[in-house]
C-alpha positions as CSV (number, residue, x, y, z in Angstrom):
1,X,0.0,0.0,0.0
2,X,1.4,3.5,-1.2
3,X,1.9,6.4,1.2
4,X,-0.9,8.1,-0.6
5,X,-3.7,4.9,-0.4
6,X,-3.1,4.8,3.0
7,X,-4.1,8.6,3.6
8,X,-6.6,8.2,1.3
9,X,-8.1,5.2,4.0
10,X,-7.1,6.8,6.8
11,X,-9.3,10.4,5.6
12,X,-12.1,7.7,4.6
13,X,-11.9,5.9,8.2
14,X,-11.8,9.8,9.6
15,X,-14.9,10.7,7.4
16,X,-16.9,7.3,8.6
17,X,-16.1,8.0,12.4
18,X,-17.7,11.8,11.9
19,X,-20.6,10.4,10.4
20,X,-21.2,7.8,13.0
21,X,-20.6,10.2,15.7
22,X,-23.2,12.5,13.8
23,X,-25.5,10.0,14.2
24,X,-25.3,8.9,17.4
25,X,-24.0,11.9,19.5
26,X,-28.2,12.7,20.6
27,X,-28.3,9.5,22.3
28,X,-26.0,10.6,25.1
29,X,-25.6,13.2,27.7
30,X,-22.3,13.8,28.3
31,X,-18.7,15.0,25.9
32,X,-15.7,13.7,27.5
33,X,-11.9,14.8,26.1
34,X,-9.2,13.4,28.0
35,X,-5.4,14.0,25.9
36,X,-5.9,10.5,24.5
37,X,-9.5,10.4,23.6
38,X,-12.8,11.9,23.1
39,X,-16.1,10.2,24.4
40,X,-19.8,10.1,24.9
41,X,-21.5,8.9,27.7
42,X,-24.7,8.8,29.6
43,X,-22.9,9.0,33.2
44,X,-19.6,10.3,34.0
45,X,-18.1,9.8,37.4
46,X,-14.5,12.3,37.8
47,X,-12.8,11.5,41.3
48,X,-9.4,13.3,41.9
49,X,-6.4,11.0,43.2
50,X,-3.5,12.0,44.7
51,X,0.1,9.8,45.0
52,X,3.5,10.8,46.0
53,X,2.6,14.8,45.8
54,X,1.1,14.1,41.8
55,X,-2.3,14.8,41.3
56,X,-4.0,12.4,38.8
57,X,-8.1,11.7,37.4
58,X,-9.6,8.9,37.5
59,X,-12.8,8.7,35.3
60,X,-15.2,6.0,35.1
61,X,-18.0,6.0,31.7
62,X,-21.3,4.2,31.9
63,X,-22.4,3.7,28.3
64,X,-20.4,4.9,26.5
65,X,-18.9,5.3,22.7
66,X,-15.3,5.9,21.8
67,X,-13.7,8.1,19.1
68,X,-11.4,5.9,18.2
69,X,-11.4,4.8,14.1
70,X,-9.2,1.7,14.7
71,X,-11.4,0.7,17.6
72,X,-13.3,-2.3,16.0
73,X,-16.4,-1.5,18.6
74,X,-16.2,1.9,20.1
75,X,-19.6,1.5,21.9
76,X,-18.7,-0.2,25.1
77,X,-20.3,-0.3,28.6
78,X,-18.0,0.8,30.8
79,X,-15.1,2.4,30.5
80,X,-12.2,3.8,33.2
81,X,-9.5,6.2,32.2
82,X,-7.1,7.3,34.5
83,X,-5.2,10.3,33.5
84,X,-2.4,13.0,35.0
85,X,-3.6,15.5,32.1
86,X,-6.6,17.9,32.2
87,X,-9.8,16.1,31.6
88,X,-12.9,18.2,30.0
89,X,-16.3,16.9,30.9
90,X,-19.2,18.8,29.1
91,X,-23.3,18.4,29.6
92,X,-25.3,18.2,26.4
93,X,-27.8,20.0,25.5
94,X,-31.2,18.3,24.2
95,X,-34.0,20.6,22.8
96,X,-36.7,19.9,24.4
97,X,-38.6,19.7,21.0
98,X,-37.4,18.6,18.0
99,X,-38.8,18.9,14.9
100,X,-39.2,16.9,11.9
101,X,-36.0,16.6,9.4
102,X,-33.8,17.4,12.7
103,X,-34.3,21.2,12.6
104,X,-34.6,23.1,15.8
105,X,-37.9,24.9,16.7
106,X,-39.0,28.5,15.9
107,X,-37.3,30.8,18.1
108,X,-38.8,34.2,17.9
């Protein structure tokens, strides 16, 4: 395989992951970014460690999905991460109606 077919897969893989993300991303609460990985869950527990003077996270992810394109499943029940880097946990926002063809509603 030729340094340019293997970008070409690699953009394709990349393209495949978005759209599955697209799809999926309503069906869970949370956006998690750790410096390894990006995530969506439907419960995210953080709880702060210390050892030897080095802070650290230890996350745990109840249903979950994984942005990972060489991940051969990257929905997965639980999940724990443990990480001495920042981690960035974000609350989705669902409309509370959604209209036909995926458009939100009227604002006026």
């Amino acid at each position: 395989m030729s340094a340019e077919e293997l970008e070409k897969y690699e953009t394709e893989m990349e393209l495949q992951l978005y759209r599955e993300y697209r799809d999926i991303v309503r069906q869970f609460d949370f956006v998690v970014e750790t410096e390894r990985r990006f995530y969506l869950a439907n419960a995210v527990d953080v709880q702060p460690r210390t050892s030897d003077g080095e802070v650290w996270f230890e996350l745990t992810l109840t249903d979950a999905w994984v942005w990972d394109m060489y991940r051969p499943a990257r929905f997965v029940k639980s999940v724990r991460v443990l990480t001495f880097k920042d981690v960035n946990v974000e609350k989705l926002e669902k409309p509370d109606l959604e209209m036909p063809g995926g458009r939100p509603p009227f604002e006026g």
